[in-house]
C-alpha positions as CSV (number, residue, x, y, z in Angstrom):
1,X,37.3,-24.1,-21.5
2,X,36.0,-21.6,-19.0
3,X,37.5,-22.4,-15.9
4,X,40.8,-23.2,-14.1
5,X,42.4,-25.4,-16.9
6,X,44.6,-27.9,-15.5
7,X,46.6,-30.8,-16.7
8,X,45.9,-34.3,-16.1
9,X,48.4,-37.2,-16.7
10,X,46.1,-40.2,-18.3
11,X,47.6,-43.2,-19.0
12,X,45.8,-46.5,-19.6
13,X,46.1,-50.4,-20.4
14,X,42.8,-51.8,-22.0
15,X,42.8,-55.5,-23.1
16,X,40.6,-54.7,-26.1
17,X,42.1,-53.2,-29.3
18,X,38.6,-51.7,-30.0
19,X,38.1,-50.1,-27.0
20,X,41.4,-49.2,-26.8
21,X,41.4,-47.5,-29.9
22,X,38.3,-45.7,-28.5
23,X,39.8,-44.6,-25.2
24,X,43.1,-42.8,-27.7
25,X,40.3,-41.2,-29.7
26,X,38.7,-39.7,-26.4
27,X,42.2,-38.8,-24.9
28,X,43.2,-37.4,-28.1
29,X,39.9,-34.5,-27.6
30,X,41.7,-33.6,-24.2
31,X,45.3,-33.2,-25.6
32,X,48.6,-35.0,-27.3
33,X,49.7,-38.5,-26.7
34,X,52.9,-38.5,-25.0
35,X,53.5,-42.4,-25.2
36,X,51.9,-45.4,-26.5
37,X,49.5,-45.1,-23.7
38,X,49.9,-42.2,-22.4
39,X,48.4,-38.8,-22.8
40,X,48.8,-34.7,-21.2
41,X,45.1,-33.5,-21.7
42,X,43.9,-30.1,-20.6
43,X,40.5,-30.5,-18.4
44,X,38.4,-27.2,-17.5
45,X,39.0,-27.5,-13.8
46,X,37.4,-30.3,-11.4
47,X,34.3,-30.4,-13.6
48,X,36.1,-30.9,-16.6
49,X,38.3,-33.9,-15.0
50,X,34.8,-35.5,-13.5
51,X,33.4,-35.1,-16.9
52,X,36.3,-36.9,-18.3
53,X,36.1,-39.8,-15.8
54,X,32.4,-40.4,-16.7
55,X,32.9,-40.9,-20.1
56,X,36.3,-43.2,-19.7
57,X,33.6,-45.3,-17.4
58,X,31.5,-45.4,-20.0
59,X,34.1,-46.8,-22.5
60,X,35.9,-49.1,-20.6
61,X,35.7,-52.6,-19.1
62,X,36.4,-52.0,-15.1
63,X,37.2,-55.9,-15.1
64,X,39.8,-55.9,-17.5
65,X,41.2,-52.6,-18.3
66,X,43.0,-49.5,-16.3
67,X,43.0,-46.1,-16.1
68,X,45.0,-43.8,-14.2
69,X,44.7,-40.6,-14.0
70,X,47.1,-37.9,-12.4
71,X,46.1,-34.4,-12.0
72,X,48.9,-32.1,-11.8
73,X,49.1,-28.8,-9.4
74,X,48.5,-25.8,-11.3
75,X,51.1,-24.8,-13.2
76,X,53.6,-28.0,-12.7
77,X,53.1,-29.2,-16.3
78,X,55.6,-27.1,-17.0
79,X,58.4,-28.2,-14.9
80,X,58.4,-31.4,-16.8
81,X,61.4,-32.9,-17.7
82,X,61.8,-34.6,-21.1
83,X,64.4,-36.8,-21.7
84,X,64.8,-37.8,-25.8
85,X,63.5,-36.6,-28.8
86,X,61.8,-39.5,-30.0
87,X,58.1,-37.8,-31.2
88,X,55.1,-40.3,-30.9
89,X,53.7,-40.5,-34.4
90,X,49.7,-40.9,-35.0
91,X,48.3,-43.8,-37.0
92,X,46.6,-41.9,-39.8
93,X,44.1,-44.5,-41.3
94,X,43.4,-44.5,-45.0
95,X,41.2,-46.1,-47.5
96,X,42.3,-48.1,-50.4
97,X,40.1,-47.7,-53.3
Protein backbone atom coordinates (compact mmCIF):
# COMPACT_ATOMS: atom_id res chain seq x y z
CA UNK A 1 0.00 0.00 0.00
CA UNK A 2 1.27 3.36 -1.24
CA UNK A 3 -1.11 5.71 -0.19
CA UNK A 4 -3.32 7.00 2.67
CA UNK A 5 -4.21 3.67 4.28
CA UNK A 6 -7.41 3.71 5.86
CA UNK A 7 -9.82 1.39 7.52
CA UNK A 8 -12.90 0.18 6.27
CA UNK A 9 -15.59 -1.64 8.36
CA UNK A 10 -17.10 -4.50 5.89
CA UNK A 11 -19.59 -6.52 6.95
CA UNK A 12 -21.83 -8.71 4.79
CA UNK A 13 -24.94 -11.31 4.64
CA UNK A 14 -24.75 -13.48 1.37
CA UNK A 15 -27.49 -16.24 0.89
CA UNK A 16 -25.00 -18.56 -0.72
CA UNK A 17 -22.45 -20.56 1.34
CA UNK A 18 -20.17 -20.65 -1.76
CA UNK A 19 -20.08 -17.20 -2.38
CA UNK A 20 -20.03 -16.50 0.96
CA UNK A 21 -17.13 -18.36 1.62
CA UNK A 22 -15.62 -16.47 -1.30
CA UNK A 23 -16.46 -12.90 -0.10
CA UNK A 24 -14.42 -14.17 3.72
CA UNK A 25 -11.49 -15.27 1.46
CA UNK A 26 -11.48 -11.66 -0.34
CA UNK A 27 -12.08 -9.81 3.01
CA UNK A 28 -9.53 -11.90 4.69
CA UNK A 29 -6.64 -10.25 1.81
CA UNK A 30 -7.84 -6.73 3.29
CA UNK A 31 -7.46 -7.68 7.05
CA UNK A 32 -8.89 -9.83 10.23
CA UNK A 33 -12.40 -10.97 10.68
CA UNK A 34 -13.77 -9.34 13.64
CA UNK A 35 -17.23 -11.35 13.60
CA UNK A 36 -18.84 -13.96 11.75
CA UNK A 37 -19.47 -11.54 9.10
CA UNK A 38 -17.58 -8.94 9.81
CA UNK A 39 -14.20 -7.71 8.83
CA UNK A 40 -11.52 -4.37 9.70
CA UNK A 41 -9.50 -4.39 6.28
CA UNK A 42 -6.88 -1.78 5.52
CA UNK A 43 -7.52 -0.21 1.83
CA UNK A 44 -4.74 2.07 0.12
CA UNK A 45 -6.77 5.18 0.19
CA UNK A 46 -10.05 5.86 -2.10
CA UNK A 47 -8.56 3.79 -4.81
CA UNK A 48 -7.97 1.03 -2.84
CA UNK A 49 -11.65 1.09 -1.23
CA UNK A 50 -13.07 1.51 -5.09
CA UNK A 51 -10.87 -1.32 -6.03
CA UNK A 52 -12.35 -3.30 -3.25
CA UNK A 53 -16.03 -2.54 -4.18
CA UNK A 54 -15.39 -3.73 -7.77
CA UNK A 55 -14.35 -7.02 -7.01
CA UNK A 56 -17.22 -7.56 -4.00
CA UNK A 57 -19.55 -6.72 -7.30
CA UNK A 58 -18.03 -9.13 -8.99
CA UNK A 59 -18.60 -11.86 -6.36
CA UNK A 60 -21.74 -11.24 -5.14
CA UNK A 61 -25.41 -11.57 -6.08
CA UNK A 62 -26.90 -7.74 -5.80
CA UNK A 63 -30.47 -9.59 -5.62
CA UNK A 64 -29.79 -11.62 -2.75
CA UNK A 65 -26.89 -10.72 -0.83
CA UNK A 66 -25.41 -7.37 1.21
CA UNK A 67 -22.62 -5.54 1.64
CA UNK A 68 -21.89 -2.70 3.75
CA UNK A 69 -19.14 -0.96 3.93
CA UNK A 70 -17.98 1.75 6.48
CA UNK A 71 -14.95 3.79 5.90
CA UNK A 72 -13.59 5.20 9.00
CA UNK A 73 -11.91 8.80 9.36
CA UNK A 74 -8.30 8.62 9.52
CA UNK A 75 -7.04 7.48 12.47
CA UNK A 76 -10.56 6.50 14.30
CA UNK A 77 -9.81 2.76 14.10
CA UNK A 78 -8.17 3.27 16.97
CA UNK A 79 -10.62 4.68 19.25
CA UNK A 80 -12.50 1.43 19.06
CA UNK A 81 -13.91 0.03 21.85
CA UNK A 82 -13.88 -3.71 22.47
CA UNK A 83 -16.04 -5.17 24.74
CA UNK A 84 -15.02 -9.28 25.51
CA UNK A 85 -12.44 -11.39 24.81
CA UNK A 86 -14.01 -13.85 22.83
CA UNK A 87 -11.27 -14.28 19.54
CA UNK A 88 -13.01 -15.26 16.28
CA UNK A 89 -11.28 -18.47 15.26
CA UNK A 90 -10.67 -19.39 11.39
CA UNK A 91 -11.97 -22.59 9.82
CA UNK A 92 -8.74 -24.18 8.78
CA UNK A 93 -9.78 -26.88 6.13
CA UNK A 94 -7.88 -30.15 5.86
CA UNK A 95 -7.71 -33.16 3.81
CA UNK A 96 -8.33 -36.64 4.95
CA UNK A 97 -6.14 -39.09 3.24
Amino acid sequence: MTGTVRTVVVAYDIVSDSRREDVATLLSGYGPRVQLSVFECQVDGRRGLRELCAQLRRTVDIETDQVRLYPLDRGKDQNRVIIGARQVEERQDFWIV
